[in-house]
N, C-alpha and C positions, 0 to 999 in steps of 0.2 A: 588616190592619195596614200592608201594601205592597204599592202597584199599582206594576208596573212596565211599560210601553208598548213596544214594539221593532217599528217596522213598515220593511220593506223590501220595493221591488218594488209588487205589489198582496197581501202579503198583513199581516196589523196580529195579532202574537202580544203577549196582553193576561197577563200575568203576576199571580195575587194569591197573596200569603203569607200565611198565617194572617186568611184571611179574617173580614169584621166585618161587620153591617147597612149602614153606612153605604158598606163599599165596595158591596157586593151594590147597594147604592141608584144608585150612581155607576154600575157596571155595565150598573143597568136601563136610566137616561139616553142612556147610550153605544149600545146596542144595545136598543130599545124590544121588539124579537118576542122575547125568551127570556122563557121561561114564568114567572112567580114559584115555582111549585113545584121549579122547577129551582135556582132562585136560594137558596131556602129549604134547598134539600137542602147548600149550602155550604158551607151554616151551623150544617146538623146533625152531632151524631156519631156517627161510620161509618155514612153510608147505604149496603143493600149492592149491591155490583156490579151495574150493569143499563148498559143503552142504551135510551135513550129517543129516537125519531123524531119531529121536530116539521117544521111549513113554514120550510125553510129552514136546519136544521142539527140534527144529533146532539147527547142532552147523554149522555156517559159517564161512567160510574163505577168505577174500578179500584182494587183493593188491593196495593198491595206490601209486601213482608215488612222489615222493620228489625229489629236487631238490641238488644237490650236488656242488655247487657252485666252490670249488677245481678241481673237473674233469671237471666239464662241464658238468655232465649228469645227468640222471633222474635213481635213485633207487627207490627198491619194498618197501613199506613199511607195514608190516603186522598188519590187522588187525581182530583178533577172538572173535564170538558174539553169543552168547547164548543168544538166544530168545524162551519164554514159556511162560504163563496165568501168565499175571505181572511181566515177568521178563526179566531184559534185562540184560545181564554182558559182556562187552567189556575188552579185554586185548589185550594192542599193547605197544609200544616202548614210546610214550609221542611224537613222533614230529611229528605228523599229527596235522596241526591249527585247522581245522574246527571240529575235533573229541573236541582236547581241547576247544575252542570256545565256541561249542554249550554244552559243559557241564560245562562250566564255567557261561552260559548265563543263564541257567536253575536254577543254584546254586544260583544267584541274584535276576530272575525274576520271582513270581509267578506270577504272570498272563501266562507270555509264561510257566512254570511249567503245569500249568492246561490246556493252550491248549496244549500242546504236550503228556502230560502224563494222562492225564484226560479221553483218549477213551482206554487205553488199552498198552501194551509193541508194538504190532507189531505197529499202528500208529508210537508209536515212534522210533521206525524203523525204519520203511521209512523214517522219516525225518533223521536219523542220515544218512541212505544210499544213500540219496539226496544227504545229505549236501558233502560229500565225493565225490560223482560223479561231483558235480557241481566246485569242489575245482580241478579237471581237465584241465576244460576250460581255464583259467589263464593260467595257464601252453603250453597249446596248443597252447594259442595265445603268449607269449611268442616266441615259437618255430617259427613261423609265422613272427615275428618283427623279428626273425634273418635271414630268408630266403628271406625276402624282403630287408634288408641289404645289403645281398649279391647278392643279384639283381641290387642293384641300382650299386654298386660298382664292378661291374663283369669286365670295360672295362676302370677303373679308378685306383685299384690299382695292387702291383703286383701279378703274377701270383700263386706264393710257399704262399702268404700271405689269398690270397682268396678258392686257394682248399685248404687250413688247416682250415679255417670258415666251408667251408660247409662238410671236411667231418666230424667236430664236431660238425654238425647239424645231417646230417645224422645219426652218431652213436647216440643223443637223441633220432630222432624218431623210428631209428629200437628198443630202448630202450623200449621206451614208449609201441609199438607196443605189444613188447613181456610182460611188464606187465599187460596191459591192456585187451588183446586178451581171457585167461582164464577167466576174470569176466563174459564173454556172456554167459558162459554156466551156471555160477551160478545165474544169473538174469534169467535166462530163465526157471531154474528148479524151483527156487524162485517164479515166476510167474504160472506159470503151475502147480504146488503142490497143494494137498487139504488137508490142515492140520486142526483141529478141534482147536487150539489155535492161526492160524492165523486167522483174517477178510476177510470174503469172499469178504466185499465191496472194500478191497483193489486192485483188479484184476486189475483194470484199473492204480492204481497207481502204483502196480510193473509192467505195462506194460509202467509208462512212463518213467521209470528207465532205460528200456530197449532201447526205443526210444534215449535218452540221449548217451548211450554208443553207440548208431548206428551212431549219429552224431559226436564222438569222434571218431569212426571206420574210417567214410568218408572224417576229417581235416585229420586222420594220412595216411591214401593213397592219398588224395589228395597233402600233405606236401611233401610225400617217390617220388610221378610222377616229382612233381616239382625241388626238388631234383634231381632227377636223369636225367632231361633236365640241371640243370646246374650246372650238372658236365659233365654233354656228350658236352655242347660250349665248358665248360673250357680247357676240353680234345682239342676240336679243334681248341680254340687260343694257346694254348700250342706248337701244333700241327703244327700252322700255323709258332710260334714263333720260333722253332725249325728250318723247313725249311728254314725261311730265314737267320736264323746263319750260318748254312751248307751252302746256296747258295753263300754269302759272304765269308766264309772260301774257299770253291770250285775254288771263282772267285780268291783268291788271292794266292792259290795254283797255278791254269793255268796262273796266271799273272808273275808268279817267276820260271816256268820251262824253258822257252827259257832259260836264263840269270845262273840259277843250271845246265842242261845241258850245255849250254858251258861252266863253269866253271868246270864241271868236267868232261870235255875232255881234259880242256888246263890243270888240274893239274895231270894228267898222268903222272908219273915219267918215264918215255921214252924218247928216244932220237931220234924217228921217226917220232915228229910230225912237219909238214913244219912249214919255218919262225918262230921255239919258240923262239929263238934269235933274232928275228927283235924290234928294239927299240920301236916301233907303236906296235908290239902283244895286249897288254894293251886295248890300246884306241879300235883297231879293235874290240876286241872280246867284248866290250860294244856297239861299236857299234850295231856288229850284235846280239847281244841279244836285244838290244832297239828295232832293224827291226823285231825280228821273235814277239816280244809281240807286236808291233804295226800290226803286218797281223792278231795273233791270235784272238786281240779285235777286227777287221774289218770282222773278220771270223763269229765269236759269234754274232756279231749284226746283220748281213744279214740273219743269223740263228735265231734270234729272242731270241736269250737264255741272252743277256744283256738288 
């Protein structure tokens, strides 16, 4: 829907928002060696995470995490990068910040223009691949403000209100998990690759990429452990809460069967039971129901069970 061109220096960063056929088409024009399957994949939805090696340039495919404010959760949001000698061309959706950001920042700022663009496409790469991975962390600590939430509040309010927080934490991070999991292997082949149009001196820096996403690795297992300790209380004050409804029901069942028991012996439509004609029947037979719950609760408490 919009190509946008910014080239300084010798390197040409080709911008498309919500990519369409016809840009794809333009694209092809522009640079005849990119593969149409590459071009194709622009155009599809969520192709997943890979690096693909061609003559003359990387086509990459990353996922980041956005935020969905309506659900509650974190969706993939794609984004494809064609990197070669000067060139860099990004096609995604427009609502990653930090993608738009740092190319809005560059469009005002030549100084940062000339340091970022000034050693070469792959430099500026990396920093676009930073800026992405680091646009994570927020998010993660996010996630983090809500699980200490639900920490403080685990024994203050109720029960249906607190496992419906955490487990719309939990389905974030199993979220998160699953978008993020596939980027290892494309940072790692990223890092490990010997390609003649990336910088060799960059090794160290796709290896700090890597380091970044290992520490994104270890918030979201450390988040999922945490997690999954409190929902296992919650499970046991529930648990606990449960039991003592039942034991309370229980007591007030055994407290009303002496008293249902005699009542229905004495409404027996028969003519065989003694004294049913005695004026006192009534009072008597309260009586003896008050007597058998008063032995049953003296029962139960030498038993230890009230």
């Amino acid at each position: 829907m919009t190509t946008t061109i910014l080239t300084h220096s010798r390197v040409t960063w080709t911008n498309i928002v919500q990519p369409t056929l016809e840009d794809m088409d333009q694209l092809k024009s522009r640079y005849p060696h990119f593969h149409p399957l590459n071009l194709h994949d622009c155009t599809s939805e969520l192709e997943f995470p890979k690096i693909d090696h061609h003559d003359g340039y990387l086509f990459i495919v990353v996922h980041l995490p956005r935020w969905d404010s309506q659900e509650r959760i974190s969706r993939p949001s794609e984004v494809d990068i064609f990197v070669g000698k000067g060139i860099l061309v990004t096609s995604h959706a427009g609502i990653l910040k930090p993608l738009n950001e740092l190319f809005a920042r560059l469009q005002q700022d030549e100084a940062l223009r000339n340091d970022l663009m000034g050693h070469g496409a792959s430099p500026l790469l990396y920093e676009l691949l930073d800026e992405l991975i680091n646009y994570c962390f927020p998010i993660l600590q996010k996630v983090n403000q809500n699980i200490r939430h639900a920490e403080e509040h685990l024994f203050h309010e109720e029960t249906e209100h607190i496992l419906r927080d955490i487990a719309i934490v939990r389905r974030d991070v199993i979220a998160l998990r699953h978008i993020l999991r596939p980027q290892w292997d494309v940072f790692d082949a990223l890092e490990k690759g010997n390609w003649p149009f990336i910088h060799d001196d960059l090794t160290l820096y796709w290896s700090n990429l890597g380091d970044h996403l290992a520490q994104l690795k270890a918030m979201l297992d450390e988040h999922m452990d945490v997690i999954d300790g409190l929902s296992d209380t919650i499970d046991t004050l529930a648990s606990h809460r449960i039991d003592g409804v039942m034991r309370v029901l229980t007591f007030i069942t055994i407290l009303t069967a002496p008293l249902t028991l005699m009542a229905t012996i004495f409404g027996i439509n028969v003519e065989l039971l003694p004294v049913q004609y005695h004026p006192l029947l009534f009072l008597g037979v309260i009586i003896i129901g008050i007597l058998l719950t008063l032995v049953l609760i003296v029962y139960l408490n030498r038993r230890g069970f009230l």
